[in-house]
Residue frames as qw, qx, qy, qz and C-alpha x, y, z in Angstrom:
[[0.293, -0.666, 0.310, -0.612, -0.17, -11.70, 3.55],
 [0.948, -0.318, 0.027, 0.007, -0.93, -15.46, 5.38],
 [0.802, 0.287, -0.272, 0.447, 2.84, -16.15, 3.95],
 [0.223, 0.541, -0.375, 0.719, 4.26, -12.97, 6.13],
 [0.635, -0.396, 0.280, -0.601, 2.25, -14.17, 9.29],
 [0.979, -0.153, -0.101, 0.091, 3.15, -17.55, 9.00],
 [0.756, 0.143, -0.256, 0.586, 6.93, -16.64, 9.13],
 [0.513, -0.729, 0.109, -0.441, 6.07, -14.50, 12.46],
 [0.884, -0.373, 0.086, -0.268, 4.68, -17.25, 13.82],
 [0.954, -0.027, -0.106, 0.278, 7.80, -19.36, 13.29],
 [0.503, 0.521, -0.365, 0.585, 10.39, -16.57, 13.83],
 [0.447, -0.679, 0.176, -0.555, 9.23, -15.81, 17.53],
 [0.331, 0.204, -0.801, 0.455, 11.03, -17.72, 20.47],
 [0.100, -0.074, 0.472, -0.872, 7.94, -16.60, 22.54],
 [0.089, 0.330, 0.913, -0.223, 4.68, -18.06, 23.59],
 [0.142, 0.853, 0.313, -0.394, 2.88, -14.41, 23.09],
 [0.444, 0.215, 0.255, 0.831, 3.76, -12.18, 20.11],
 [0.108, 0.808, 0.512, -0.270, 3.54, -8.40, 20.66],
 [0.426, 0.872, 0.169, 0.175, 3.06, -5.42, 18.31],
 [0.046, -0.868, 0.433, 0.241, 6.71, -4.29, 18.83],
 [0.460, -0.224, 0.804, 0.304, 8.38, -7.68, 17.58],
 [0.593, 0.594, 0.543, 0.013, 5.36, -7.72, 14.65],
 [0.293, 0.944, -0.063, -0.137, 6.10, -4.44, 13.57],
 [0.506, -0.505, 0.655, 0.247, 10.12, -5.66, 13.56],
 [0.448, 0.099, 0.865, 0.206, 9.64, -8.55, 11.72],
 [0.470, 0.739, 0.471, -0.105, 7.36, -6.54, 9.04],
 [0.257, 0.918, -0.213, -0.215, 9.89, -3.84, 8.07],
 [0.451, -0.479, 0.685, 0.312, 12.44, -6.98, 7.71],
 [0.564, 0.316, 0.758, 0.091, 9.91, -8.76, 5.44],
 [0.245, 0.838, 0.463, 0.155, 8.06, -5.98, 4.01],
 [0.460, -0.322, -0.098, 0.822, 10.36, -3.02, 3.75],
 [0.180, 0.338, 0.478, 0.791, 8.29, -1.23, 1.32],
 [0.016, 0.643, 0.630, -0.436, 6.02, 0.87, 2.98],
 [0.250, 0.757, 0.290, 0.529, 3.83, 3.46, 1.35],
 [0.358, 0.094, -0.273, 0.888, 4.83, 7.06, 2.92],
 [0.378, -0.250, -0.097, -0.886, 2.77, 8.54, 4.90],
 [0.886, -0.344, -0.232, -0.205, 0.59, 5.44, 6.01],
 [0.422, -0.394, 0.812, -0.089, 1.28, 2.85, 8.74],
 [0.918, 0.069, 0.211, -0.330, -0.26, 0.59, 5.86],
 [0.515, -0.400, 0.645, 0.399, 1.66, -1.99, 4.08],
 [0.416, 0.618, -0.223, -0.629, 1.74, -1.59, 0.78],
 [0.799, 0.089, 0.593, -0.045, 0.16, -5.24, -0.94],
 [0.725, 0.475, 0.259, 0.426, 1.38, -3.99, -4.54],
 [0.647, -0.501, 0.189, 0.543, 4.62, -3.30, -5.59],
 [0.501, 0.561, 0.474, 0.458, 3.68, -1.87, -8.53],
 [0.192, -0.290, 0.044, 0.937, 5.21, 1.58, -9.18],
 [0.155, -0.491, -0.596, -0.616, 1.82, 2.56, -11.15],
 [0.556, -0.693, -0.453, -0.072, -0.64, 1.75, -8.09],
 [0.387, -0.506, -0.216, 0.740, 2.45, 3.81, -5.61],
 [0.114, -0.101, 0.167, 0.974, 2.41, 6.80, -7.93],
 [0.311, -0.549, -0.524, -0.572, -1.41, 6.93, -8.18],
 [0.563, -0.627, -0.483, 0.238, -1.82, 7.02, -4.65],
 [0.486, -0.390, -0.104, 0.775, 0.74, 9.50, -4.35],
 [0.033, -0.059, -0.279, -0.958, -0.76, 11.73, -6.99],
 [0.426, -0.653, -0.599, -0.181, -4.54, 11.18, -5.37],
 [0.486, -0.582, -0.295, 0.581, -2.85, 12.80, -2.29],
 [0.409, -0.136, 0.281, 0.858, -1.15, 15.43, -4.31],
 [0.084, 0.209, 0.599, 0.768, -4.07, 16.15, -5.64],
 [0.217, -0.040, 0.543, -0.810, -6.28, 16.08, -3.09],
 [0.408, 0.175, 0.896, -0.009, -8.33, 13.02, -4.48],
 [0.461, 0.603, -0.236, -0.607, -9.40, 15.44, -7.79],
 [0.743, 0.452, 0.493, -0.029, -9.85, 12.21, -10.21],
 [0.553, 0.760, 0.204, 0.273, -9.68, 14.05, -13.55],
 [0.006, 0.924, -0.381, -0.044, -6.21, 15.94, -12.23],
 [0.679, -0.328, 0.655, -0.045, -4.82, 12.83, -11.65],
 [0.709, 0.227, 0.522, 0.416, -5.18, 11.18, -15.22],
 [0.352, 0.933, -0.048, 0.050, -4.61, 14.59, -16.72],
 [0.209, -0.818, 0.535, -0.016, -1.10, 14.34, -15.25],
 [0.525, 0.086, 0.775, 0.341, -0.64, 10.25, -16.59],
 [0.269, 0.402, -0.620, -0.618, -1.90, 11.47, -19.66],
 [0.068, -0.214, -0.952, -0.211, -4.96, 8.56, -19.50],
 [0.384, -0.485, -0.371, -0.693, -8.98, 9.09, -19.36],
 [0.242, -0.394, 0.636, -0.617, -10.49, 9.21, -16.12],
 [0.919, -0.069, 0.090, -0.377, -12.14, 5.67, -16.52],
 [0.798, 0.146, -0.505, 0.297, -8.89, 4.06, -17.23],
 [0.037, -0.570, 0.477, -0.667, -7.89, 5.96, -13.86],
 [0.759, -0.278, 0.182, -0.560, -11.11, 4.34, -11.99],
 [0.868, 0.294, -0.385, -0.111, -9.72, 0.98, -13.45],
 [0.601, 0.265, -0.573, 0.490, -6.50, 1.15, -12.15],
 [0.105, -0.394, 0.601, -0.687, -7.39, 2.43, -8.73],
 [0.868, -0.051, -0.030, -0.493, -10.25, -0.35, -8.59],
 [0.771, 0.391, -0.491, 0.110, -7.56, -2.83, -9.78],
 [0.500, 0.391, -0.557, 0.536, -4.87, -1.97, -7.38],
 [0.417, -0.677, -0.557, 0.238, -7.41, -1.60, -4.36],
 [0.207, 0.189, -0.196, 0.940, -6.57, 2.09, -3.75],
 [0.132, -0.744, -0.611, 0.236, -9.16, 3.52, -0.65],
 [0.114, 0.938, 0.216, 0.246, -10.87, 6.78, -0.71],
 [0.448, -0.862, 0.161, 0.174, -8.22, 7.68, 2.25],
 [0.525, 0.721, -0.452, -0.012, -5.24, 6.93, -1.12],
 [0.141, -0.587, 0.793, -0.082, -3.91, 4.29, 0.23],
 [0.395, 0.202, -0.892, -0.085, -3.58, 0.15, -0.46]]
């Protein structure tokens, strides 16, 4: 994340930087966004997006969630520990 804030700071022509030129300069850098959030989505891993997206889907139900990967619900905890996934299913 420092790497996409430093090359803000150096694309701006302007003494002040505000939250319409940030947000710009994020969907140039970062185009991935998760759907649904305004977060930015720090892994690009299609696993961690499709857990999140089945936590929602599921309405954060745990044990539907690795029934539907087909894994136990402690590897589930793993990977949403792993990939930082908050209670609110997002990154």
């Amino acid at each position: 994340m420092s790497s996409v804030c430093e090359k803000i700071v150096l694309l701006t022509e302007q003494r002040s930087i505000d939250e319409v030129f940030i947000k710009k300069q994020v969907e140039q850098i970062l185009p991935d966004l998760l759907p649904g959030t305004e977060k930015i989505v720090l892994y690009k891993d299609k696993e961690a997006v499709r857990i999140a997206e089945l936590l929602r889907k599921h309405g954060g139900s745990r044990e539907k969630v690795a029934a539907e990967l087909g894994i136990s619900k402690t590897t589930l905890w793993r990977h949403i520990k792993k990939y930082g996934i908050e209670k609110d299913f997002s990154f």
